[in-house]
Structure formats: structure tokens, C-alpha cells
C-alpha positions as CSV (number, residue, x, y, z in Angstrom):
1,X,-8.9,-6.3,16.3
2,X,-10.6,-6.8,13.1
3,X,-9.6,-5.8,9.9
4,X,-12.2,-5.3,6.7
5,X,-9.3,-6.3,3.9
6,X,-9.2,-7.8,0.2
7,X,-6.2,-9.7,-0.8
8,X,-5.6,-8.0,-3.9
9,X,-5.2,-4.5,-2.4
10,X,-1.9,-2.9,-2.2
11,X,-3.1,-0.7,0.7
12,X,-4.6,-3.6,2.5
13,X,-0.9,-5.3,2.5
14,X,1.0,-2.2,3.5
15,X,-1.0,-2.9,6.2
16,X,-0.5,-6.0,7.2
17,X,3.4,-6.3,6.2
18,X,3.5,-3.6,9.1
19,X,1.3,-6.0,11.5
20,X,3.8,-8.2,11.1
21,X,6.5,-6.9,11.4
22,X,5.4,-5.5,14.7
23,X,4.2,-9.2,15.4
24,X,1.0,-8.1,15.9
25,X,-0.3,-10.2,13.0
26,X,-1.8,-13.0,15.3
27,X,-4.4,-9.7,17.0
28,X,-6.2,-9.1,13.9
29,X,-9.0,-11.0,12.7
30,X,-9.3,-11.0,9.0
31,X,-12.5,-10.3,7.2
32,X,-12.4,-10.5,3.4
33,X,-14.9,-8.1,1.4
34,X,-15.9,-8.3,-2.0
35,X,-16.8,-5.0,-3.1
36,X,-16.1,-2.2,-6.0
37,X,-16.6,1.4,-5.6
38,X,-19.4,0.6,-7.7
39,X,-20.6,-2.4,-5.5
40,X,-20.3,-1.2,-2.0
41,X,-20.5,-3.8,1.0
42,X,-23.3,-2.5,3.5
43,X,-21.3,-4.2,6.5
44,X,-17.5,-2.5,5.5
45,X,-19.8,0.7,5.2
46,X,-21.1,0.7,8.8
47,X,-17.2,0.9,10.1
48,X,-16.4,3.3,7.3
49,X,-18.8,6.0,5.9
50,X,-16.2,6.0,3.2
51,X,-16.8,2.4,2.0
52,X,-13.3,1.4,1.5
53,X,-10.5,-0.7,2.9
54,X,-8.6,-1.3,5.1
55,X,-10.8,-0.5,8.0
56,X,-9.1,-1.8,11.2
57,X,-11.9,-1.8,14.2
58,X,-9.9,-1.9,17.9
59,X,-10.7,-4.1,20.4
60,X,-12.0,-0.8,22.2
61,X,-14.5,-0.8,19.1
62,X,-12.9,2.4,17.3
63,X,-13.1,1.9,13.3
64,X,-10.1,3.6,12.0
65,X,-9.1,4.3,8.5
66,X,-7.2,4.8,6.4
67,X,-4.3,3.0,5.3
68,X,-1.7,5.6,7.3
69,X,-3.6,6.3,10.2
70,X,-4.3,1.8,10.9
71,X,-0.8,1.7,10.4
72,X,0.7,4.8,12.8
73,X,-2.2,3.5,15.3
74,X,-0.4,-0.5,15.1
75,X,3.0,1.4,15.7
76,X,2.2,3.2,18.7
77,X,0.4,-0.1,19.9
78,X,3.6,-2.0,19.7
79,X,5.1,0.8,21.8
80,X,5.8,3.3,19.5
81,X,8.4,4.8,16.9
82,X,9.3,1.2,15.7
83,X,8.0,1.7,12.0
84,X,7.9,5.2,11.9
85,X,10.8,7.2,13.0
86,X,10.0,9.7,15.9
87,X,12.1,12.9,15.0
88,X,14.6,14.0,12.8
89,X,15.6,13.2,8.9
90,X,14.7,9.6,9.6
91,X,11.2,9.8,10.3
92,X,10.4,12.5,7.4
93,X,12.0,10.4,4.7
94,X,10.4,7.7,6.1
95,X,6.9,9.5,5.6
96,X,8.1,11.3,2.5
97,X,8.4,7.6,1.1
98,X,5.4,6.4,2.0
99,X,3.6,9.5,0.6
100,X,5.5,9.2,-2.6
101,X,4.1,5.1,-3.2
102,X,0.7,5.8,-1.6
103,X,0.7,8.8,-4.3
104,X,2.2,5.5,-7.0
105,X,-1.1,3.4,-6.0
106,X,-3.5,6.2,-6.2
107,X,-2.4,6.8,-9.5
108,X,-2.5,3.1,-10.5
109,X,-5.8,2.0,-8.8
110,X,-7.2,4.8,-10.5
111,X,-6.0,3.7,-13.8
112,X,-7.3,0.0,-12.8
113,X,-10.2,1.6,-12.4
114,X,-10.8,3.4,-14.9
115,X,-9.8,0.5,-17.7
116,X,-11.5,-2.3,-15.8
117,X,-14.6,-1.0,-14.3
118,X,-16.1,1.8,-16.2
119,X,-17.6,0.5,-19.7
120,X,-14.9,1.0,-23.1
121,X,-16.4,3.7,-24.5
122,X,-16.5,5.9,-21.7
123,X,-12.7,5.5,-21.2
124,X,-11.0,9.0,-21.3
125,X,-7.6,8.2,-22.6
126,X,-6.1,11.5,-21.6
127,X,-6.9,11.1,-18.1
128,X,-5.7,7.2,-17.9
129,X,-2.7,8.4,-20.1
130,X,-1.8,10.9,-17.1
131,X,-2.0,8.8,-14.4
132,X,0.4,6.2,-16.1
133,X,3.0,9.3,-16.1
134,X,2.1,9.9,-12.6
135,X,3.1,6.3,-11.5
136,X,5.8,6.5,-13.6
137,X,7.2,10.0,-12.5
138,X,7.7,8.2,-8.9
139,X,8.8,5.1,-10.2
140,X,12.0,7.0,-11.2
141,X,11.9,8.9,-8.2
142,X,12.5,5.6,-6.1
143,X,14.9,4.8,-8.7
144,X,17.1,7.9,-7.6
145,X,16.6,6.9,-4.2
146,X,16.8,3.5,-3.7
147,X,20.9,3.0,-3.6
148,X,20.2,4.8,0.2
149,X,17.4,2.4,1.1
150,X,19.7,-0.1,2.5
151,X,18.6,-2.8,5.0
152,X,15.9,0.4,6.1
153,X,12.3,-1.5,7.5
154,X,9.8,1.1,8.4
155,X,7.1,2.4,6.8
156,X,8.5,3.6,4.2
157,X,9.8,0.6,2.3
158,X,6.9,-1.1,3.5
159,X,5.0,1.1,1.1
160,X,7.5,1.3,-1.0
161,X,7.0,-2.8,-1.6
162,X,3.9,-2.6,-1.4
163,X,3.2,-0.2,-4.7
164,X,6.0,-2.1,-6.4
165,X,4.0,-5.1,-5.6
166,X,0.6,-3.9,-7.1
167,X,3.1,-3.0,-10.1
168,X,3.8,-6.4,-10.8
169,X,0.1,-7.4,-10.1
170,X,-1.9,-5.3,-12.1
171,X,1.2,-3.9,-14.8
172,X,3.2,-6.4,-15.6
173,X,3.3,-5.3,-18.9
174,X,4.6,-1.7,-17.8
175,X,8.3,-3.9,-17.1
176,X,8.8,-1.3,-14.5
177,X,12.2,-2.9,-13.4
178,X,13.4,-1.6,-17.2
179,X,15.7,1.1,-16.4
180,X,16.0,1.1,-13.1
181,X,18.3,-1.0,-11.5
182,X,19.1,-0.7,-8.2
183,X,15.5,-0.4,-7.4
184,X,14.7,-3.9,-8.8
185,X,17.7,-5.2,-7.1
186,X,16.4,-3.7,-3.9
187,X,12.9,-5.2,-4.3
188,X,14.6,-8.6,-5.2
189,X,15.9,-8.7,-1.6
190,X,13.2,-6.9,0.2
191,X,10.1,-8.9,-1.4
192,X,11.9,-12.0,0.2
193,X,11.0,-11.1,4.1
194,X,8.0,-12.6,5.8
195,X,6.1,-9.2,5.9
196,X,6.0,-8.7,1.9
197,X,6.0,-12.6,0.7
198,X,3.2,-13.4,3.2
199,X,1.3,-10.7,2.0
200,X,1.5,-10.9,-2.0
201,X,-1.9,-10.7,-3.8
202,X,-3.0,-13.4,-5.8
């Protein structure tokens, strides 16, 4: 399998904590693109219309993307229902999660983007301003949640670590551990397993 990845993104390493963790790390070739939404990469955009990672292409030659579908396909491919739950309240607060820190990484990519990429003075401050609350409205919700996280591994904490992650990579300044406890703790302990320390952008 190959996977169209850059090391910085949050979505990329959800991915790959999960390939490891379903040891199917040492399967996937890794190719690095350089590219912006403004700077597209002509060979990432031949496996995805969309131009955007990850892109995992099968050995069968199927490009697949994105970030949810590459990682339900690597979970049925290591025999199923190993990161994400099959039935019951498991599996949809396992999904729920994931939902609620891909919904955390859209909002802070977006905000990335728009303070890094586009030029100064065509920032719109109410727009970044409301994606900061966004990020920050599910901050808190994981705070509420995380005393029932436990020793949980499946794709939600996966995600869960990953946006918390990107947090610390691109917002350090936003101290996102102030006033909420027990979901620091948790990410203390959880960013310490092979699948999230291996992965951590630089």
C-alpha cells in the first residue's frame, strides 16, 4: 500500500497511529508531498481529484480517501471491528469522538490557513475568531468526557490525540491544557504509546 502523507498533518497521523496499532505499519509505503491548497501536487491529484491527504492507494490499486474511510478500510483489513467498535454504545461513542476532533482539526487547519496562507490584509477576523470558538467549544467537550476515556484504544482517542496533538503543534499559545484537567492528564499517558509518539509532527 502507499500512502500520499505530510508529517505535519494531524489527519495524516490519525492515520497512521491506527496502522500501527493494527501493526500494519510495515504495509504502507510512505510518500511525503509538499503541497498547499494553494500549491497542489499534480501526482497526489491523480489518486485524489480532491488534492488532499491522506490518500492510501491498495495494493489492488484503489485510491481511497479520506482520513475515516483509509482508516475503517485498515480496520476491516486487520480483520475487522478492532479499532472501531462493531455495534452497540461502544462503537457510536467511538465515532461520536472521532467526529467531534475531526470537527476540532477542521476548525483549526482552517484557522492555520487562514492566518498563515492567505495575505494579512485579507484576513477576516470574524471568521478566524469563530473557528477558534469552534476548537474550543470541543476542547471542553472532551474535557467533560475524558474521566470515561480510560485505557479506551480505538478510533476515537486515536483522533482524539491526534487533534490534541496538532493543538500543541500549531497553538501552543492557546494553553489548551488550562482548565481542563483530566483531559491533559489523559493525553500525558496516552501521547506516551508507540502509535501517537511515533507519529508526532515536527
Amino acid at each position: 500500500m502507499k500512502l500520499h502523507y505530510a508529517l505535519p498533518s494531524p489527519y495524516v497521523r490519525k492515520v497512521r497511529a491506527v496502522a500501527i496499532e493494527l501493526g500494519l505499519d510495515d504495509q504502507i509505503e510512505l510518500v511525503n508531498r509538499a503541497m498547499t491548497p494553494v500549491s497542489p501536487d499534480a501526482d497526489l491529484n491523480a489518486d485524489n481529484p480532491l488534492g488532499k491527504i491522506p490518500c492510501l492507494v491498495t495494493d489492488s490499486g484503489v485510491a481511497l480517501y479520506d482520513s475515516r474511510v483509509i482508516c475503517a478500510y485498515l480496520d476491516d483489513l486487520a480483520g475487522g471491528h478492532k479499532m472501531i467498535p462493531m455495534e452497540g454504545s461502544a462503537r457510536w461513542t467511538a465515532l461520536k469522538r472521532e467526529a467531534l476532533a475531526d470537527g476540532i482539526l477542521d476548525a483549526a487547519v482552517g484557522r492555520r490557513y487562514e492566518t498563515f496562507l492567505r495575505p494579512e490584509e485579507l484576513h477576516w477576523d470574524a471568521w478566524i475568531d469563530g473557528q477558534r470558538q469552534k476548537f474550543i467549544r470541543g476542547l471542553d467537550q472532551f474535557e467533560a468526557e475524558a474521566s470515561s476515556f480510560g485505557d479506551t484504544v480505538d478510533i476515537g482517542t486515536i483522533a482524539a490525540a491526534a487533534a490534541l496533538g496538532y493543538m500543541d503543534f500549531r497553538y501552543a499559545d492557546e494553553n489548551w491544557r488550562g482548565g481542563r484537567p483530566s483531559l491533559a492528564a489523559w493525553f500525558d499517558v496516552f501521547s506516551k504509546r508507540p502509535s501517537i509518539a511515533t507519529t508526532a509532527p515536527e
